[in-house]
Residue, then its C-alpha position, 0 to 999 in steps of 0.5 A: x255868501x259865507x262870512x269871512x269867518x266861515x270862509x277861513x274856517x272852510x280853508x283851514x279843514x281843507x289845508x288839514x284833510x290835504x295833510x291827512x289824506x281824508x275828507x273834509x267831512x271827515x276833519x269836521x266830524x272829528x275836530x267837532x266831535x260829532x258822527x262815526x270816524x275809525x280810530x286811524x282816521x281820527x288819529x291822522x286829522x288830529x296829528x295834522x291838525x297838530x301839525x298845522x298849529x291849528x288854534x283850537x283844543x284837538x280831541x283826543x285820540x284815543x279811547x278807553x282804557x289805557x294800561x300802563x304797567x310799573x314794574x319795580x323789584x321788592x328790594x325793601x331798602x328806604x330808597x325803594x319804598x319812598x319810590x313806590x310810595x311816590x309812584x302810589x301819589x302821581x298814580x292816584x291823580x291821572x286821568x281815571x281812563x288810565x289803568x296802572x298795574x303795580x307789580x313787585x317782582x323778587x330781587x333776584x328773580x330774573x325769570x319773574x322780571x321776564x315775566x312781568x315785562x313780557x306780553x300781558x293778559x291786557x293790551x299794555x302801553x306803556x311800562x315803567x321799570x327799574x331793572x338789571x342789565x343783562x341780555x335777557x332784560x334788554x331783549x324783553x324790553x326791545x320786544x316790547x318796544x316792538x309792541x309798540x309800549x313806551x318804556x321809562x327806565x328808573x333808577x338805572x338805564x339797560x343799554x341798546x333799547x332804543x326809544x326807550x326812555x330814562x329819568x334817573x340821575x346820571x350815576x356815572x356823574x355821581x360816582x366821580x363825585x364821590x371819588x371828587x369828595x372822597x380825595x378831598x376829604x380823606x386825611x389819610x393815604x390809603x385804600x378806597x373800598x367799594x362796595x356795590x349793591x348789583x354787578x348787573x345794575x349798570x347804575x352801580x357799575x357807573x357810580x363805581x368805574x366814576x369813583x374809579x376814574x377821578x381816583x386813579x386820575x387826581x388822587x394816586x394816594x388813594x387806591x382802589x381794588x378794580x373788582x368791587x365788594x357786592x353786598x345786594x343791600x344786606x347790611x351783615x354783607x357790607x359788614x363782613x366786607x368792611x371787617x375783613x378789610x380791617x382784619x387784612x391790616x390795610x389802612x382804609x382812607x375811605x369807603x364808597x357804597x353805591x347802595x344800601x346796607x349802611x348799619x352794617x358799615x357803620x357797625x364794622x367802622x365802630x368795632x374796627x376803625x381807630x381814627x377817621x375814616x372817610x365814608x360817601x353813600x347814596x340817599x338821605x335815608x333816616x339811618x344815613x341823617x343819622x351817621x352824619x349828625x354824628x360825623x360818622x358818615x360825610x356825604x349822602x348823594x341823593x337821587x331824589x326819588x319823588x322827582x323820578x317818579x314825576x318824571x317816568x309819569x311825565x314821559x309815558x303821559x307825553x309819549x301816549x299823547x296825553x301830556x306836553x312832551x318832556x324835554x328833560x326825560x334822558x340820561x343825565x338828571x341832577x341829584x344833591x349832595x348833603x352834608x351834616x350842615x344843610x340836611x333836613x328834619x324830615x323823615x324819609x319816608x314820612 
């Protein structure tokens, strides 16, 4: 007669190959490890083992090697750098049966981003990617949905990917607390300039229509053009773009960009500017620690790269079943505000 422990043991692979619509041959060789099972099979048992909270350590499914691609553009900002430089860290400590494909696409180049996020040489599963939202974009990224790759978007989301995932700051959150700070610590009435990096990144337009919105609702003294100044992070840019303002004779409140370009701001506010002028900005880059020591700039919204990085591995790790699902991947993650008071020594990209 069997033990009791084998009686329930027996019961337990009957309830489990019921689920999965297999034997219980089958259960015992794939919860065990042991003889031939087709990858569907395998795949079935250990989703209902899952299902039934089975108390033991389930094999994996999957075998060989795992693709994953990281797709960012080769936009040499501080900010950029210290996310790739992340990504490089998580990267190193995954599992060796996981291959990541590191790929730097132009700027401006939409036709190499298609590329990129388009059907590879390899069977990808999973995609990483920090992209523009435009028509083409989204259609690349639903087709590779179609393909069955998980998607985590960082940075900035593209719309109408369902499925996909997204682990960046809510920038529509962080635009209306720049217009928050922005109507507090203006001393003057006047004119808000904005400037943004990208028409096409859907972070920059929220950071902007955010900025807009608590202006235009708690703080009427300070106005702003509807149309933003694009300076795709090129400091000569935003520089013209602050001068010409100066130039006009306009009385300039302050300034919002929702990029880079920051030496160009700073250049044209100690040519141009007679008294204060209140200026937010993104990321505590070494520049930006800088113009706040000196009273130059007065508050850095940071969406702190390293946690991002965490985060896209996390999801496509859970979304391939080979990590805890994550709850916090989604629109809507925090980022810090820092001031001249409460930033830290540290180099940004030390």
């Amino acid at each position: 007669m069997d033990s009791p422990t084998r009686r329930k043991k027996t019961a337990r692979f009957v309830e489990i190959a019921a689920l999965a619509g297999v034997s219980v041959a089958t259960v015992d060789r794939v919860l065990n490890e042991r003889g031939s099972v087709s990858a569907r099979a395998r795949a079935q048992v250990v989703e209902a083992a899952r299902q039934l909270a089975v108390p033991r350590l389930l094999p994996e499914t999957r075998h060989g090697l795992i693709h994953i691609d990281i797709v960012l553009p080769d936009n040499r900002t501080p900010f950029f750098q210290r996310l790739g430089l992340a990504l490089q860290r998580g990267v190193a400590m995954l599992d060796k049966r996981l291959v990541v494909h590191r790929v730097w696409t132009p700027d401006q180049d939409e036709a190499a981003l298609l590329r990129a996020i388009g059907p590879r040489r390899y069977p990808r599963q999973a995609l990483i990617v920090a992209a523009p939202d435009t028509p083409a974009v989204r259609a690349a990224l639903q087709q590779a949905r179609a393909r069955g790759e998980h998607i985590a978007m960082v940075v900035t989301r593209v719309g109408e990917v369902a499925g996909a995932g997204y682990v960046g700051i809510d920038n529509h959150a962080a635009g209306r607390s720049a217009g928050y700070l922005l109507g507090r610590l203006c001393r003057k009435v006047g004119r808000v300039l904005l400037l943004s990096s990208r028409r096409d990144y859907l972070g920059h337009i929220e950071r902007s229509s955010g900025c807009r919105e608590v202006l235009q609702q708690q703080f009427p003294q300070l106005l702003c053009d509807v149309e933003v100044s694009e300076t795709h992070d090129d400091a000569d840019k935003c520089y013209r773009a602050v001068s010409h303002a100066f130039q006009r004779g306009e009385v300039i409140a302050g300034i919002y960009n929702t990029g880079a370009g920051s030496p160009g701001i700073e250049a044209a506010l100690r040519r141009y500017a007679l008294d204060k002028v209140c200026w937010v900005t993104h990321e505590l880059s070494d520049d930006h620690r800088q113009y706040l020591q000196q009273g130059l700039l007065d508050v850095v919204i940071d969406q702190d790269p390293d946690t991002q990085a965490i985060r896209a591995l996390q999801h496509v790790l859970a979304a391939l079943e080979m990590a805890p699902a994550q709850t916090a991947a989604g629109h809507g993650g925090e980022f810090r505000l820092y001031f001249a008071e409460n930033m830290g020594p540290q180099p940004y990209l030390g």
